[in-house]
Each structure stands twice: as structure tokens, then as C-alpha cells.
PAVEX-648246 format. One record per atom (N, C-alpha, C): y, x, z negated; residue in three letters. Coordinates in steps of 0.1 Angstrom, whole numbers, padded with zeros to 4 digits, always signed. Atoms other than C-alpha are relative to their C-alpha. Layout:
REM PAVEX-648246
YXZALA
...
//
This chain:
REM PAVEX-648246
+0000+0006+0014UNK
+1516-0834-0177UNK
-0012-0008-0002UNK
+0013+0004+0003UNK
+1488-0856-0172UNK
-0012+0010-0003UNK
+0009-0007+0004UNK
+1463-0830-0174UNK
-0001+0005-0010UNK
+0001-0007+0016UNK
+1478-0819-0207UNK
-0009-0013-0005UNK
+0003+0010+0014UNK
+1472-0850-0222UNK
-0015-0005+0002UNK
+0016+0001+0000UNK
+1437-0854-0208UNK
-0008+0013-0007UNK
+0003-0015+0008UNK
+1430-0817-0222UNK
-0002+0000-0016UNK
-0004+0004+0015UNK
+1443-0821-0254UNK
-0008-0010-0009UNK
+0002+0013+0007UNK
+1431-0856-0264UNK
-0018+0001-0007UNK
+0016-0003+0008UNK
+1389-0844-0271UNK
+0001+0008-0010UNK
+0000-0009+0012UNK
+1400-0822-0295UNK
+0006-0007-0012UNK
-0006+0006+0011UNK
+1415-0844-0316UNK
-0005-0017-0003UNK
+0003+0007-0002UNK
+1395-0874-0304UNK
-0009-0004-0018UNK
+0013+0006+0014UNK
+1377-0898-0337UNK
+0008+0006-0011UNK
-0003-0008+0011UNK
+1400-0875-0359UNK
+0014-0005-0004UNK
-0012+0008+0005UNK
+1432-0901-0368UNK
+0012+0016-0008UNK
-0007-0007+0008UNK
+1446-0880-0393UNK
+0007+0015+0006UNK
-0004-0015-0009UNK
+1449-0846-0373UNK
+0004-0004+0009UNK
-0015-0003-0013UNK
+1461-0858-0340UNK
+0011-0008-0008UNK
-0014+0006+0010UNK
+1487-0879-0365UNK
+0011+0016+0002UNK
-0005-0011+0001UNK
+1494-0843-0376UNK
+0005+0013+0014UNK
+0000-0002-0015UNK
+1490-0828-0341UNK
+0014-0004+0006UNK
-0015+0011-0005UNK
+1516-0857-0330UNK
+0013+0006-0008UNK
-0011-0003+0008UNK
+1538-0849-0355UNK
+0007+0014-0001UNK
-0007-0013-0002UNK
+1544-0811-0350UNK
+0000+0002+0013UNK
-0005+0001-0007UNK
+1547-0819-0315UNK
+0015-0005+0000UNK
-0012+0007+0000UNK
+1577-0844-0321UNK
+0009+0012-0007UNK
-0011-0013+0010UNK
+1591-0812-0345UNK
+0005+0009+0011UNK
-0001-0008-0009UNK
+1590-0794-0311UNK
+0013-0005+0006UNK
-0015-0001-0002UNK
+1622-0811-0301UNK
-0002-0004+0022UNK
+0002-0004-0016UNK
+1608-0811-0262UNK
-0006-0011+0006UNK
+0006+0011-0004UNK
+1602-0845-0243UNK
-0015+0001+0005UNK
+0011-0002-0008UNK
+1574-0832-0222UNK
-0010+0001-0013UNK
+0008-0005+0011UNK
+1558-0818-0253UNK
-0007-0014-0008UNK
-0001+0012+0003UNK
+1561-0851-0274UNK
-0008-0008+0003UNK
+0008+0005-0007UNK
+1548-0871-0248UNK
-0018+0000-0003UNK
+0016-0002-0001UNK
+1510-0855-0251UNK
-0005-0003-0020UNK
+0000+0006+0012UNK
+1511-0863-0293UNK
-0001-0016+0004UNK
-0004+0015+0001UNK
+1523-0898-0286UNK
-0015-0008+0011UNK
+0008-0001-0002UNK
+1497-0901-0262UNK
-0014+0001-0002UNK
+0015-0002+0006UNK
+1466-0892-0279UNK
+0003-0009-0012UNK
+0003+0012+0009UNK
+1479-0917-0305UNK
-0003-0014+0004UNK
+0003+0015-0007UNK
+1478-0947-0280UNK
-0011+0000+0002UNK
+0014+0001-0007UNK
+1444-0936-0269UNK
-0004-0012-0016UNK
+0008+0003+0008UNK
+1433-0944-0308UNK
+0007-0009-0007UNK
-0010+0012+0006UNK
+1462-0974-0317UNK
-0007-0005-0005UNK
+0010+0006+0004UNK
+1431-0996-0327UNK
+0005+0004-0014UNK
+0006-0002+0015UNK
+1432-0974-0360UNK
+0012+0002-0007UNK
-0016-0001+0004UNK
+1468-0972-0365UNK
+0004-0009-0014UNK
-0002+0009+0013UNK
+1479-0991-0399UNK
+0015+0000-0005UNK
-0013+0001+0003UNK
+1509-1004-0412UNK
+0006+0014-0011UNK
-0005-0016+0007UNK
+1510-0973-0437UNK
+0005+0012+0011UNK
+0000-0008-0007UNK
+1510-0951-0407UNK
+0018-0002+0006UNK
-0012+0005-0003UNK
+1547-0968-0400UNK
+0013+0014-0004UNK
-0008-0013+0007UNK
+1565-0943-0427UNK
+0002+0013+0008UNK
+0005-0011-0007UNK
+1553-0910-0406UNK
+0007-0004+0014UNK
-0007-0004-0016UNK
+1568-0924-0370UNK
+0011-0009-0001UNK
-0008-0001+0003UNK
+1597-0933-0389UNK
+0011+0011+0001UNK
-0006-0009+0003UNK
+1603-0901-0395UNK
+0003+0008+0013UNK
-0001-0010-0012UNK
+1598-0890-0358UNK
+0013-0004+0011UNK
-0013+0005-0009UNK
+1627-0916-0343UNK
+0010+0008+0002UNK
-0009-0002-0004UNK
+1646-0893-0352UNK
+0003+0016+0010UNK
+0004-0010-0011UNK
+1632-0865-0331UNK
+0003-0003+0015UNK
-0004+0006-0018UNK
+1641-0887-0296UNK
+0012+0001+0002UNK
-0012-0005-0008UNK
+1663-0877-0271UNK
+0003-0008+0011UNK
-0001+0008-0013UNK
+1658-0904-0243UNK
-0006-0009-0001UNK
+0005+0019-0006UNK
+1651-0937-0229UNK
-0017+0006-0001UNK
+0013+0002+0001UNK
+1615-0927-0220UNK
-0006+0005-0016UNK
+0008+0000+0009UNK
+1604-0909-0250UNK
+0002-0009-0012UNK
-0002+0009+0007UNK
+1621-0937-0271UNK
-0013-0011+0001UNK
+0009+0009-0002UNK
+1603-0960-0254UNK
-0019-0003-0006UNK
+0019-0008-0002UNK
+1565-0940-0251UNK
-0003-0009-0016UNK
+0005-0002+0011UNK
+1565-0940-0288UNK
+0003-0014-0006UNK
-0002+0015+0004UNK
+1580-0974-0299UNK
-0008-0011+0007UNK
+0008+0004-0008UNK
+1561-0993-0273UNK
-0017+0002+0000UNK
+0012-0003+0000UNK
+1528-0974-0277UNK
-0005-0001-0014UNK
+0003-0001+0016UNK
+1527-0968-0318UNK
+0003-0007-0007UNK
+0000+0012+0012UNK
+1550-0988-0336UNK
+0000-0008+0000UNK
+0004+0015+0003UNK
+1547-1018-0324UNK
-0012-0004-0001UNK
+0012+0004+0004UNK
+1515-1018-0330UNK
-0008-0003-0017UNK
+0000+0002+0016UNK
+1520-1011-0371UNK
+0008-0011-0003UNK
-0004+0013+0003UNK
+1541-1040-0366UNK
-0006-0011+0000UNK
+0005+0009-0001UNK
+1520-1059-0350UNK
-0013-0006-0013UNK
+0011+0003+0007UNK
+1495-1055-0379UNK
+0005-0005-0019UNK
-0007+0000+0011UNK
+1523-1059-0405UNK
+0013-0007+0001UNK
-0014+0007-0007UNK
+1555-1083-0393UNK
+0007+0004-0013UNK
-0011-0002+0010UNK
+1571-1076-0425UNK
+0006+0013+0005UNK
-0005-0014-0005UNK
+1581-1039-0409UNK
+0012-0006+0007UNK
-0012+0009-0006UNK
+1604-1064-0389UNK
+0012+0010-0010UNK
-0011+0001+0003UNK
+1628-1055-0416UNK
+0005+0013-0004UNK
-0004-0015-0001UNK
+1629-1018-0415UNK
+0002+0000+0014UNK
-0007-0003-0006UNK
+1638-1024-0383UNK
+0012-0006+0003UNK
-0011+0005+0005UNK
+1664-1042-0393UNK
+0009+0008-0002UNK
-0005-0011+0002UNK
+1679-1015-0407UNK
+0003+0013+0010UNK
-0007-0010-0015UNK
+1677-0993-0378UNK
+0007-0006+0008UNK
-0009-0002-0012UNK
+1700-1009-0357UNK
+0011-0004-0006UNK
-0013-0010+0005UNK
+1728-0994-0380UNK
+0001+0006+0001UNK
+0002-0019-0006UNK
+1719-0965-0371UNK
+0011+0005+0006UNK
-0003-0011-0006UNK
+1744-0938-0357UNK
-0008+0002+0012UNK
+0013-0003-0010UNK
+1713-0927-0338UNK
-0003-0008+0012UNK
+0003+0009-0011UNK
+1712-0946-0303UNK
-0012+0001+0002UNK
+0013+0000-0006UNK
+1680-0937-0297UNK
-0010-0009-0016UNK
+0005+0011+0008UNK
+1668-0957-0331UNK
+0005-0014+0000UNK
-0003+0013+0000UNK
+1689-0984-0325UNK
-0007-0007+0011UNK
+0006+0001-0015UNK
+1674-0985-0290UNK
-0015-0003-0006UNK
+0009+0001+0004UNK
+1642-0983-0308UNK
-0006-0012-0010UNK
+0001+0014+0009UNK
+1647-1014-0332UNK
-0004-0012+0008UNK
+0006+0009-0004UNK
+1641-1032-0302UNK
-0012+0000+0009UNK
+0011-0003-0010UNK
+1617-1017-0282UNK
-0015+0000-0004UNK
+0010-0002+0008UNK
+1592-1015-0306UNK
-0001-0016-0002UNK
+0006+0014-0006UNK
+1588-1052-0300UNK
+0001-0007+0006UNK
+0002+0003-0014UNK
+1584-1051-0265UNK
-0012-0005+0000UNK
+0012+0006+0001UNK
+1546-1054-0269UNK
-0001-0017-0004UNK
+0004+0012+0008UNK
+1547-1084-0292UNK
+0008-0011+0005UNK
-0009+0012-0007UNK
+1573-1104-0272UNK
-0005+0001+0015UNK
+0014+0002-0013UNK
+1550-1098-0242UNK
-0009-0007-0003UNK
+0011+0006+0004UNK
+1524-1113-0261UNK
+0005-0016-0004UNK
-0009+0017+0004UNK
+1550-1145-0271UNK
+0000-0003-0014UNK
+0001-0003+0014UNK
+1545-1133-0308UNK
+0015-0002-0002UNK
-0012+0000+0009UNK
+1575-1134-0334UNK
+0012-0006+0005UNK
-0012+0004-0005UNK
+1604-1149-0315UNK
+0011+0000-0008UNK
-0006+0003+0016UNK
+1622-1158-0349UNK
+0008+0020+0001UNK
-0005-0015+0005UNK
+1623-1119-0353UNK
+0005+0005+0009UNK
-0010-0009-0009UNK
+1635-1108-0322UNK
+0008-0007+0004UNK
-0014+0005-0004UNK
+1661-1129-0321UNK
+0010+0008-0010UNK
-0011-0006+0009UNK
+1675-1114-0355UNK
+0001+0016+0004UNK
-0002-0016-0004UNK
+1669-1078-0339UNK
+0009-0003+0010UNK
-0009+0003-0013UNK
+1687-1093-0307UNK
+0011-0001-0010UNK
-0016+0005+0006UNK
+1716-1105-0332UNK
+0006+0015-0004UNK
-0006-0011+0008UNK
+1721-1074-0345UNK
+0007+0009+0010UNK
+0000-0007-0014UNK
+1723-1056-0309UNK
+0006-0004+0012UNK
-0010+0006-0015UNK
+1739-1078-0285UNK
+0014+0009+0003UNK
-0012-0010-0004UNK
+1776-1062-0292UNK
+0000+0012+0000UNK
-0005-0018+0000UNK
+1765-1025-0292UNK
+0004+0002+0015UNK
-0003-0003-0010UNK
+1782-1010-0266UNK
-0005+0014+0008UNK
+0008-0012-0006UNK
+1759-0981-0258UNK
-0010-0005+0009UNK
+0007+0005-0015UNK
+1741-0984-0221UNK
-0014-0004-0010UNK
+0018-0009-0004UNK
+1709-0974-0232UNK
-0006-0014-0016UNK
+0011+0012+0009UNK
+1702-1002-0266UNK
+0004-0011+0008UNK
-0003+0007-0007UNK
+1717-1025-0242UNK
-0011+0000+0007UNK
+0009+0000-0007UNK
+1693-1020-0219UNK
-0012-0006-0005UNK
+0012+0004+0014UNK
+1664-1022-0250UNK
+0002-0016-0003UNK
+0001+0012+0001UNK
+1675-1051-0262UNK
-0002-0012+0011UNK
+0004+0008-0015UNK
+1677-1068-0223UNK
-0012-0002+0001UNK
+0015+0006-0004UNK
+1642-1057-0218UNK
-0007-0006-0011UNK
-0001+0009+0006UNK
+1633-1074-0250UNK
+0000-0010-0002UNK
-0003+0013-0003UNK
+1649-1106-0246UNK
-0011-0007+0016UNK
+0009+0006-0011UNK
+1630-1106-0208UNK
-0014+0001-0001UNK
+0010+0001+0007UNK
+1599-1099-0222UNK
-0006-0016-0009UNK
+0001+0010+0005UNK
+1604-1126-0246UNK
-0004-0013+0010UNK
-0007+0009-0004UNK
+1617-1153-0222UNK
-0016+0002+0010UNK
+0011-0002-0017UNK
+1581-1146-0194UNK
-0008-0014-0012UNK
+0007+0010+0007UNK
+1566-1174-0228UNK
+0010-0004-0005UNK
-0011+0012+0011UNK
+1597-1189-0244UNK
+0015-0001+0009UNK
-0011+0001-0014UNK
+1621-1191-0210UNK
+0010-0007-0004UNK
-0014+0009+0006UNK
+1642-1222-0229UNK
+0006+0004-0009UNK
-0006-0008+0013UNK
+1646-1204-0262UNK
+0007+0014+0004UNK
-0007-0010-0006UNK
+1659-1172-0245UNK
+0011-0004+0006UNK
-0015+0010-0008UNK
+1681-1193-0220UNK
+0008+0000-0009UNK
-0014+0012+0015UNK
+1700-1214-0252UNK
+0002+0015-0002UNK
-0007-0007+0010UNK
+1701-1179-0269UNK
+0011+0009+0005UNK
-0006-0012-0009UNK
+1719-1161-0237UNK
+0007-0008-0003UNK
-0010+0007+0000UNK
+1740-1188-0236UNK
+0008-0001-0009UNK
-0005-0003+0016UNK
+1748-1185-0269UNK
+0005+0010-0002UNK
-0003-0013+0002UNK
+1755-1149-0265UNK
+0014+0006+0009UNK
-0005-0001-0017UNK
+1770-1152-0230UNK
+0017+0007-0007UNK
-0017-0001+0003UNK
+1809-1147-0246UNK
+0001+0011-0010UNK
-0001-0009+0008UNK
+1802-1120-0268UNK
-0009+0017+0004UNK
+0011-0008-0005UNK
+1774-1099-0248UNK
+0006+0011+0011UNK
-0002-0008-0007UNK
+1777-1072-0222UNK
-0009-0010+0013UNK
+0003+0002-0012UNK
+1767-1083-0185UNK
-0013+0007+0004UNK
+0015-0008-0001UNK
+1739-1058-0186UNK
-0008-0003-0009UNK
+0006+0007+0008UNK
+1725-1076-0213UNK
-0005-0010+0008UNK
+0000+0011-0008UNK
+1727-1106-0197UNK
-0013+0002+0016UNK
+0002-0008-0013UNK
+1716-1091-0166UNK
-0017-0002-0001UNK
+0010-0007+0004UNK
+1682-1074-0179UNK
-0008-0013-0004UNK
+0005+0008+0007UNK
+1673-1103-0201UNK
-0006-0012+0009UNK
+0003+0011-0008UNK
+1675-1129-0172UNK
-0009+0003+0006UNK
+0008+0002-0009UNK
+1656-1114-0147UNK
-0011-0003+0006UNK
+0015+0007+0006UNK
+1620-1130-0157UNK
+0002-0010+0003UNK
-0002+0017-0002UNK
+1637-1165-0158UNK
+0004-0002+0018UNK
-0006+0002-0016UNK
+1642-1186-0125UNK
+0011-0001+0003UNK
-0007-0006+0000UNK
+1668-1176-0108UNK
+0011-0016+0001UNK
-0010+0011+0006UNK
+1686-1208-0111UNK
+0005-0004-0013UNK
+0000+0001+0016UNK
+1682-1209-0149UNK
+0004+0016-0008UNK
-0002-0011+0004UNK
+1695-1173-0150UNK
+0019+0002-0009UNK
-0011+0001+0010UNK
+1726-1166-0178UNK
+0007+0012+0005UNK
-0005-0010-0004UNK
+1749-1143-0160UNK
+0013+0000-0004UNK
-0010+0006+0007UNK
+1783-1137-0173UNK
+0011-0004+0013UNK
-0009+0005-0006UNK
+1811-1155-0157UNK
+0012+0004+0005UNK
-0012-0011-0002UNK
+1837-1144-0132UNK
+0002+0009-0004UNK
//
């Protein structure tokens, strides 16, 4: 698979718009492997990515079938239209209503980057609120790594907000979120 995506990527290099298009009738393809080499040749060129470009890999969330290609593409693309637009915050607000586990999963993963960076806290606490009680493994997981992301620059504010959460949350939440903080300051649930 590597070799695709090194293959692939000069042909569409400098040309935004076409591997967009490229990207996008891969995701129509339905086929993780496939996907992957689209999503890919858009990370190479993220730099030129624009919050308009948000609309278009809106439309591809709902083409994902798994944890990784959830991730690939939330992680590598949209948080990067976020990062250049925080108002998008509130379209992903809206995703984690979703039916769709793999969007709701996506509401938070898509600012993984920017809570690695110690950006927005504010906002991923209200994507965390919205996400703590789902009971599907897999946004569970999203939101965890999320919150431990967050917590490697705001360790106190993540703590208070576990603790806060501790009686309403899943253990795998808990779990995921902590394991950045020290392990004495870690929010695990009780008995």
C-alpha cells in the first residue's frame, strides 16, 4: 500500500483540486485500502486545504467503515480545515448525533491534532460533553484519545473534567483519557 500512495501522489502533485477529486472517487470506492491513497495525497498538500474544502470531506464521513480510516482522514484533513476555521467546531457538533458511529467517532478525532497542539480546550470539552455517555466502543475510544491528547498541556483541566465525568462515563473512557497524566493523578472509575 505504501507504494500505491508514493505512485499515485506525482500525478496529482501541485494540482489541489484534482487529487480533491481523485480523493473523493476513491472514498466513493467504498474500500479502506483504496481510500487510504486519496486521503493521503491530501495530507501530502494539507498546507492548501481551506476551511471551504470542509463541505466536500463532510460528505466523505460518511463513506468510513473503521477506526483507522476514521481516523486517517479526520486527523490528517479535517482538522486541519478546523484548524484554519474554529467555527467548524460547530458542525461537529452536530455530528455526534449522528446514527453513524464512525461520524460520531469523527467529531472527536478530528481534534486530535489541535489538542496535541494545546489549542481550543473550551471546544473539546463541549465535543467531550456530548460523547462521554455513548456507549459504542469505538467513539469511546475517540473521545479517550482526545481528552489524553488534550491533558499532555492542560493535565489539571482534563483531571477536574474526568472527575466530573467519572459517575456518568464508561471506564474505557476514563481509562484512554488518563494514560498521559501521572499515574497518581490518574481518574479511574471506582470499584
Amino acid at each position: 500500500m505504501q507504494g500505491d500512495r508514493r505512485k499515485f501522489y506525482p500525478r496529482v502533485k501541485g494540482n489541489l483540486p484534482l487529487a480533491i477529486e481523485v480523493a473523493g472517487e476513491l472514498h466513493k470506492h467504498g474500500v479502506f485500502e483504496v481510500a487510504v491513497v486519496g486521503d493521503y495525497m491530501l495530507t501530502r498538500m494539507k498546507r492548501n486545504l481551506t476551511p471551504a474544502h470542509f463541505e466536500t470531506f463532510d460528505c466523505w464521513v460518511d463513506t468510513l467503515s473503521n477506526w483507522a480510516n476514521t481516523d486517517g482522514l479526520c486527523t490528517g484533513i479535517i482538522s486541519e480545515t478546523i484548524r484554519k476555521d474554529p467555527k467548524l467546531v460547530e458542525r461537529l457538533l452536530d455530528w455526534t448525533k449522528s446514527e453513524n458511529r464512525w461520524r460520531r467517532r469523527a467529531s472527536a478525532v478530528s481534534l486530535v491534532p489541535i489538542a496535541r497542539r494545546g489549542d481550543m480546550l473550551d471546544d473539546i470539552f463541549r465535543i467531550a460533553d456530548r460523547l462521554m455517555g455513548d456507549k459504542d466502543d469505538m467513539v469511546q475510544k475517540g473521545v479517550g484519545w482526545l481528552l489524553k491528547e488534550a491533558s499532555k498541556k492542560h493535565p489539571d483541566e482534563v483531571r477536574e473534567y474526568l472527575i466530573k465525568w467519572r459517575p456518568r462515563t464508561s471506564a474505557l473512557v476514563l481509562r484512554y483519557a488518563s494514560e498521559k497524566l501521572p499515574v497518581d493523578k490518574r481518574v479511574l472509575k471506582r470499584g
